[in-house]
ROSE-694303 format. One record per residue (C-alpha): residue in three letters; x, y, z. Coordinates in pm, whole numbers, plus 50000, padded with zeros to 5 digits. Each point is the difference from the previous one (the first is absolute). Example, Ala and Ser with C-alpha at 12.3 -4.5 7.8 and 13.67 -1.06 7.14 Angstrom:
r resn = ala | px = 51230 | py = 49550 | pz = 50780 .
r resn = ser | px = 50137 | py = 50344 | pz = 49934 .
***
This chain:
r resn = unk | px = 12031 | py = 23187 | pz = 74425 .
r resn = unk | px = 49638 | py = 50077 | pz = 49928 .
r resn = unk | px = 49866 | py = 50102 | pz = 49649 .
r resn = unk | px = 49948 | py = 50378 | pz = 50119 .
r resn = unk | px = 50354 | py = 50015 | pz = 50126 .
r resn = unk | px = 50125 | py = 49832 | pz = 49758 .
r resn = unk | px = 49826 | py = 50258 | pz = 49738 .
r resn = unk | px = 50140 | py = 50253 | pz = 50163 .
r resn = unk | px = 50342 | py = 49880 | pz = 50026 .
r resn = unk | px = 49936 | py = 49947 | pz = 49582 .
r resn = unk | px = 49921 | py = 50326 | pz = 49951 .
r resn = unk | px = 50279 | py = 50163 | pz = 50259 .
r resn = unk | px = 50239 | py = 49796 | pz = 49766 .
r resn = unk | px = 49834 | py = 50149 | pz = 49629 .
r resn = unk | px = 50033 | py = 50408 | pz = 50192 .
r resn = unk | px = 50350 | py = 49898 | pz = 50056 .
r resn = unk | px = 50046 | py = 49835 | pz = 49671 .
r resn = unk | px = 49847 | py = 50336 | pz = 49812 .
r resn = unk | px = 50192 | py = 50223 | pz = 50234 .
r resn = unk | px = 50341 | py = 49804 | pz = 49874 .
r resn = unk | px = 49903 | py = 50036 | pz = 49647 .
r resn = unk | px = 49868 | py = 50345 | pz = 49992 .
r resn = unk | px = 50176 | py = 50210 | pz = 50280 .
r resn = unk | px = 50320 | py = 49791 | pz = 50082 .
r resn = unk | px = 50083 | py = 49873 | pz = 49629 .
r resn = unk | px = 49851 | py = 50238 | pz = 49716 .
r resn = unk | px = 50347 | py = 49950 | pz = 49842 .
r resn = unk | px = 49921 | py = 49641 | pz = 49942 .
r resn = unk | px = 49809 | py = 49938 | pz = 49653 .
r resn = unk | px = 49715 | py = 49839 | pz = 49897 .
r resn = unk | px = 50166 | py = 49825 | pz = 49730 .
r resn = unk | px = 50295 | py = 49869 | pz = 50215 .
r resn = unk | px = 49689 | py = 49885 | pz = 50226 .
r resn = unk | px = 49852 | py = 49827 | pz = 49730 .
r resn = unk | px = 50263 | py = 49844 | pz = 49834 .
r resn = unk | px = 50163 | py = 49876 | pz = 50345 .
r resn = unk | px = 49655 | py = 49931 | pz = 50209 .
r resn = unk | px = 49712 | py = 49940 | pz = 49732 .
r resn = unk | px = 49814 | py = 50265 | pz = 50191 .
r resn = unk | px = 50062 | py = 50437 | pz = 50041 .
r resn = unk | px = 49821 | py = 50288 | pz = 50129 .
r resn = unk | px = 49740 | py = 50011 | pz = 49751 .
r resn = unk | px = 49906 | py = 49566 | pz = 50043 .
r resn = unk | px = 49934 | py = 50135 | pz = 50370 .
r resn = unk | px = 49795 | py = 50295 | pz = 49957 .
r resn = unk | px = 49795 | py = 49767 | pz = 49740 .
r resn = unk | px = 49951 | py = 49731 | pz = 50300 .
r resn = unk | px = 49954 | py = 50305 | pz = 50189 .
r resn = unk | px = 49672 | py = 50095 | pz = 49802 .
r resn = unk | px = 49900 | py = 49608 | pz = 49917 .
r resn = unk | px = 49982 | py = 49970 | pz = 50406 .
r resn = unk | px = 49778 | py = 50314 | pz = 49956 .
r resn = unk | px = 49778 | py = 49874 | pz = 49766 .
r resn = unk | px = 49958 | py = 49672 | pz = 50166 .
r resn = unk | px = 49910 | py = 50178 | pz = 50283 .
r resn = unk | px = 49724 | py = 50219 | pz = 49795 .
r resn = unk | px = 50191 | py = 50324 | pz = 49939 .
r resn = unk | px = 50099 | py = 50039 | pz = 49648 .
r resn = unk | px = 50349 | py = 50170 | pz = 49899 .
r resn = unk | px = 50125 | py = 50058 | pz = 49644 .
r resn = unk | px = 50330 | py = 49971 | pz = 49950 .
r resn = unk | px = 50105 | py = 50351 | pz = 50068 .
r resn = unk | px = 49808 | py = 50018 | pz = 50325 .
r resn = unk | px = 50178 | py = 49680 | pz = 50128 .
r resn = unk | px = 50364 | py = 50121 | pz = 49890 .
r resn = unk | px = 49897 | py = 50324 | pz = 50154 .
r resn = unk | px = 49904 | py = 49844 | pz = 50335 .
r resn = unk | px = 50320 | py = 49783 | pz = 50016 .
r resn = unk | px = 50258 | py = 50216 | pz = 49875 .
r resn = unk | px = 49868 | py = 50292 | pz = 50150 .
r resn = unk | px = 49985 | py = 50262 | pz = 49728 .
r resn = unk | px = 49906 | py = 49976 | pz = 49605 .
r resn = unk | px = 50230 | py = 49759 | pz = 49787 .
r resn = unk | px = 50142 | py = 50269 | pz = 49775 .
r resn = unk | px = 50118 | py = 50179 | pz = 50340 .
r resn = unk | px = 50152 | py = 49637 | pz = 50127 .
r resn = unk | px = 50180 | py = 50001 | pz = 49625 .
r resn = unk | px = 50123 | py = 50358 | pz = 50003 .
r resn = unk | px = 50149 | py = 49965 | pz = 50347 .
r resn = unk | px = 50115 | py = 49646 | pz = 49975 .
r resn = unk | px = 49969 | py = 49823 | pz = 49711 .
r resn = unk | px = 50363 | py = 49981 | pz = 49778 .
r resn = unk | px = 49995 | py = 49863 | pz = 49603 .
r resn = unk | px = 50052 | py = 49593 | pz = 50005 .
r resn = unk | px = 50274 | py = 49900 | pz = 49811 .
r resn = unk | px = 49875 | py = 49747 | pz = 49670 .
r resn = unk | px = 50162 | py = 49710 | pz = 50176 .
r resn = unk | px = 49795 | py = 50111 | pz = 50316 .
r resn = unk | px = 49656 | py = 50039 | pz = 49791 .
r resn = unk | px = 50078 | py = 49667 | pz = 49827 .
r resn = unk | px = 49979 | py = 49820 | pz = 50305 .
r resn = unk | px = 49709 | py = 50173 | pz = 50119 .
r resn = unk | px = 49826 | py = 49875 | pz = 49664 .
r resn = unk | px = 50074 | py = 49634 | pz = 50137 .
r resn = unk | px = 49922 | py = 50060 | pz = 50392 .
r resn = unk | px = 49665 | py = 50192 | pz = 49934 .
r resn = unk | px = 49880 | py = 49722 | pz = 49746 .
r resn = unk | px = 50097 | py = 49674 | pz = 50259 .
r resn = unk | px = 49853 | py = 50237 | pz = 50322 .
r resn = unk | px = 49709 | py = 50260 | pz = 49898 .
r resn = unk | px = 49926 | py = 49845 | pz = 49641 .
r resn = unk | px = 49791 | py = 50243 | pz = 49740 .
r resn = unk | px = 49781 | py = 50262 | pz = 50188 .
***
C-alpha cells in the first residue's frame, strides 16, 4: 500500500472510529473509556487539535472538542453524560495519571 493510500485508509478508520463513539455509542462513557482503554472522547479530540497544531492551525481545547464531538461539551454532557459512581471516579484518578499525566 502506498503512503497516500495508506493515509487515507488511516483516516477512513479515525471517521469510523468517531462515528462509533459519537453517533453509534453516546451511551458509552468517558470514564468507562478511560478506566477500561487509557484513552476517551476527550484524549481524541486533544490528538485531534495536537495534529492541528502540528500542522500550523491552532485549536484550544474547546475548539478541538467542538470539532470532534460535534457540538459544545456542556451539550455532549447534558445529552449524554450520566454521574460516575466514586468507585468509577477512583479509577479514573489512577488511569488518567498512568495515560494523560497532569495537564
Amino acid at each position: 500500500m502506498d503512503d497516500a493510500t495508506r493515509i487515507e485508509v488511516e483516516a477512513a478508520a479515525f471517521r469510523r472510529l468517531r462515528q462509533h463513539l459519537i453517533e453509534d455509542r453516546p451511551d458509552a462513557q468517558n470514564i468507562d473509556l478511560m478506566n477500561l482503554a487509557g484513552f476517551c472522547r476527550n484524549c481524541l479530540s486533544r490528538w485531534y487539535g495536537e495534529a492541528a497544531a502540528e500542522r500550523g492551525h491552532d485549536m484550544s481545547k474547546d475548539e478541538a472538542r467542538e470539532a470532534f464531538y460535534g457540538m459544545s461539551m456542556s451539550e455532549w454532557k447534558s445529552r449524554h453524560q450520566t454521574e460516575a459512581d466514586p468507585a468509577s471516579q477512583a479509577a479514573f484518578q489512577e488511569s488518567f495519571a498512568r495515560n494523560v499525566g497532569q495537564e
